[in-house]
N, C-alpha and C positions, 0 to 999 in steps of 0.2 A: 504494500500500500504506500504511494506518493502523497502527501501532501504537498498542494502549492498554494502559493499567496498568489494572487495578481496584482501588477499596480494599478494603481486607481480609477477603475472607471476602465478597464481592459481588459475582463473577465470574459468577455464573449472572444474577443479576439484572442487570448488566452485557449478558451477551446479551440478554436479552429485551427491554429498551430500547433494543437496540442493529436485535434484527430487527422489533420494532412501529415505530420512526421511521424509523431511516436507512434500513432496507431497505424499508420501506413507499413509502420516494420512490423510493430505487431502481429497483424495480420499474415503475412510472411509468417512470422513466425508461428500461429494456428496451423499454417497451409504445410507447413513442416514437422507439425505435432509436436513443437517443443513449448506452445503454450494453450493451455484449453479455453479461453477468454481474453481479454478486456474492457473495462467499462471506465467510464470516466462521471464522477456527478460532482454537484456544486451546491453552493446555498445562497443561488442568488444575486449577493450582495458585496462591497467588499469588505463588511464587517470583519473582524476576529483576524486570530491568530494565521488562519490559514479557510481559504474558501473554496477550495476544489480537493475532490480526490481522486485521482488515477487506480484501477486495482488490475493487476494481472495475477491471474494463475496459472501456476506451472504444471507442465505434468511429471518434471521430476524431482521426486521430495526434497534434494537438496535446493530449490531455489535456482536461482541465476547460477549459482557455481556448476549446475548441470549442464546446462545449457550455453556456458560464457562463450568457447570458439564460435559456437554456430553461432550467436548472436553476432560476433564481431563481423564476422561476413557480412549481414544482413545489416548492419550499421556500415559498413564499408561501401556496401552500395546503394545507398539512399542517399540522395541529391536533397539538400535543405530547402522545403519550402518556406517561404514567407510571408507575411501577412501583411501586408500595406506596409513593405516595406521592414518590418521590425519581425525580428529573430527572438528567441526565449529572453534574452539579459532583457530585453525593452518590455518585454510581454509580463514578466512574473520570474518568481523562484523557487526552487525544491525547499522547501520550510523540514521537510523531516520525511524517513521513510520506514517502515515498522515491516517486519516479515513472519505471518500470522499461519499456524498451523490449523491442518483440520486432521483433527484424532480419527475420524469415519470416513469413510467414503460417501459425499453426500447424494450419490442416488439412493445409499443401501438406507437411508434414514426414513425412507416412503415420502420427502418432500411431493409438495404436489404444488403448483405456483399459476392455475390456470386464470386466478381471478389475481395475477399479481400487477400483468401487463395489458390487461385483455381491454376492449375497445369497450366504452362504457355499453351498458345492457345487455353486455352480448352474454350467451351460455355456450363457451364449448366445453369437450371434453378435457378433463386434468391434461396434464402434456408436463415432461419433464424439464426442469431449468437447464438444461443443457439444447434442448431442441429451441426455447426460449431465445437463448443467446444466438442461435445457430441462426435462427431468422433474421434477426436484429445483426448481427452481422453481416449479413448476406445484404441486408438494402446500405449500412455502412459502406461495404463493398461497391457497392455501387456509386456511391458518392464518391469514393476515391477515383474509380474509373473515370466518371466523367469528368472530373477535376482535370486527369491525366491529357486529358484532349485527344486522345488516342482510343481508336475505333476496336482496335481489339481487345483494350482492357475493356471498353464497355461490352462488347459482343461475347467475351468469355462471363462477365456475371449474366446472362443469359442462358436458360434452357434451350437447345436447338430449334425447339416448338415455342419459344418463347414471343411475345410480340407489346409493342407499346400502341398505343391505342386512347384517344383523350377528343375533346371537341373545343375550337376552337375558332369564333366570331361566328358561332354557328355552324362549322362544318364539322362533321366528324374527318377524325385521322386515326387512319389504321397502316401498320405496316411488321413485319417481320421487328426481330431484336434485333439480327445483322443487316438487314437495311435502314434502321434508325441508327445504330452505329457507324455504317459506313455513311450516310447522306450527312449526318450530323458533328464528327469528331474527325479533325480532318489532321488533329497532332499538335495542335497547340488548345491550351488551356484558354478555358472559356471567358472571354472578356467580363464575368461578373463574379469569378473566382474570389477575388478579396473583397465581395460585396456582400457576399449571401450568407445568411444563417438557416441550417435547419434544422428541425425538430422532427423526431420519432415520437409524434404525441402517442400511439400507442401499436404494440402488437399483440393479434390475437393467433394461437395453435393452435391446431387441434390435428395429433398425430401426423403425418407426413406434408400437411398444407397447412398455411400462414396468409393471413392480410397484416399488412401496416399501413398506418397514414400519416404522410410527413407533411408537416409545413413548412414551406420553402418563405421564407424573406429576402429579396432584392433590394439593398436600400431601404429606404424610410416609407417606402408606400406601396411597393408592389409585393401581394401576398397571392399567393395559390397553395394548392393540395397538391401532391402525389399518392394515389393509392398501389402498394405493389402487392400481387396474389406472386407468392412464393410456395414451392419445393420441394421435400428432401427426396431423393435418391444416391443409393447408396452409402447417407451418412451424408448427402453434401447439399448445402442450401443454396440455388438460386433462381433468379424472377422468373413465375412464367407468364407475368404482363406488367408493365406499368401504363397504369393509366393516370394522365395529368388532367387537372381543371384549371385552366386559364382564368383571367378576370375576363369580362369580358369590355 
């Protein structure tokens, strides 16, 4: 567990440089099995000691010392993003870092987390916090992709059958995932990259399939949805639609 301070009034930009680098290796590092998670939350404000916290879990009991070469790799090739310009020293600081055991294996505890994330009013089935994350990462994944400006990182968070699909000044738009990747991401990073925030207001399981709905902020005025229907085969989570609602 991370603790960070932000400086004042830069707590959002704080995340966003927090999920375009560290989680960007992160990730990588899930897709290598040498971590089973990440998640990052905040309280907010820039009150207190420390406003944000980072948590990764390992999958090898010793921690980072299990994993240290291979990380180094995967920190060796990630390119620093930035956020309007400012790196971590402008952004915030590690305030402390705590390394917290779990005596159980927590599937074996019967957790059940179905009403933890789930879309207000909805009923699904129990689903375990590991398929929880797995969605929730999987539309993350996405974000990084499209960040990337590159048509294949988007076209691999894609199910082959995948497709985006949204309506827009009145028209409906439908088309494949690989040809919304290919028309739309041509290899540079999207001109509202260091503009936009978004939220995962919530995700709903229910055993092998997932909705989420993100709210995207552009700036100070333009707000839309994303809704994405996700996945799992073979243990692996990703889209098989996103659909966006424009303003209109």
């Amino acid at each position: 567990m991370t603790y960070l301070k932000s400086e004042p009034g830069k707590l959002d930009q704080l995340e966003r440089y927090v999920r375009a680098n560290w989680f960007a290796m992160d990730a990588e590092a899930v897709r290598q099995g040498l971590f089973v998670s990440y998640e990052w939350l905040d309280t907010g404000s820039d009150d207190g000691a420390w406003n944000a916290l980072v948590m990764v879990t390992y999958n090898d009991e010793r921690g980072f010392a299990g994993i240290e070469q291979r990380w180094a790799a995967i920190k060796a090739a990630h390119k620093e993003r930035r956020v309007n310009g400012a790196g971590m020293k402008q952004l915030g600081r590690v305030v402390e870092t705590k390394t917290l055991f779990e005596r159980q294996p927590f599937l074996a505890k019967g957790m059940q987390t179905a009403n933890l994330s789930d879309a207000p009013g909805s009923h699904s089935l129990p689903t375990s916090p590991v398929d929880q994350l797995g969605a929730r990462q999987a539309v993350e994944e996405y974000f990084r992709a499209a960040d990337s400006g590159k048509a294949e990182n988007v076209r691999d968070v894609f199910w082959p059958s995948g497709r985006f699909e949204g309506v827009s000044k009145g028209t409906l738009i439908s088309m494949s995932g690989e040809e919304f990747a290919t028309k739309n991401f041509k290899g540079q990073p999207p001109s509202y990259i260091n503009n936009v925030k978004r939220t995962i207001e919530w995700v709903n399981v229910s055993g092998p399939a997932g909705v989420a709905r993100v709210r995207n902020e552009i700036g100070t005025t333009a707000v839309y949805f994303d809704y994405f229907i996700l996945y799992r085969v073979n243990g692996v989570w990703k889209v098989g639609l996103k659909a966006f609602a424009n303003p209109d």
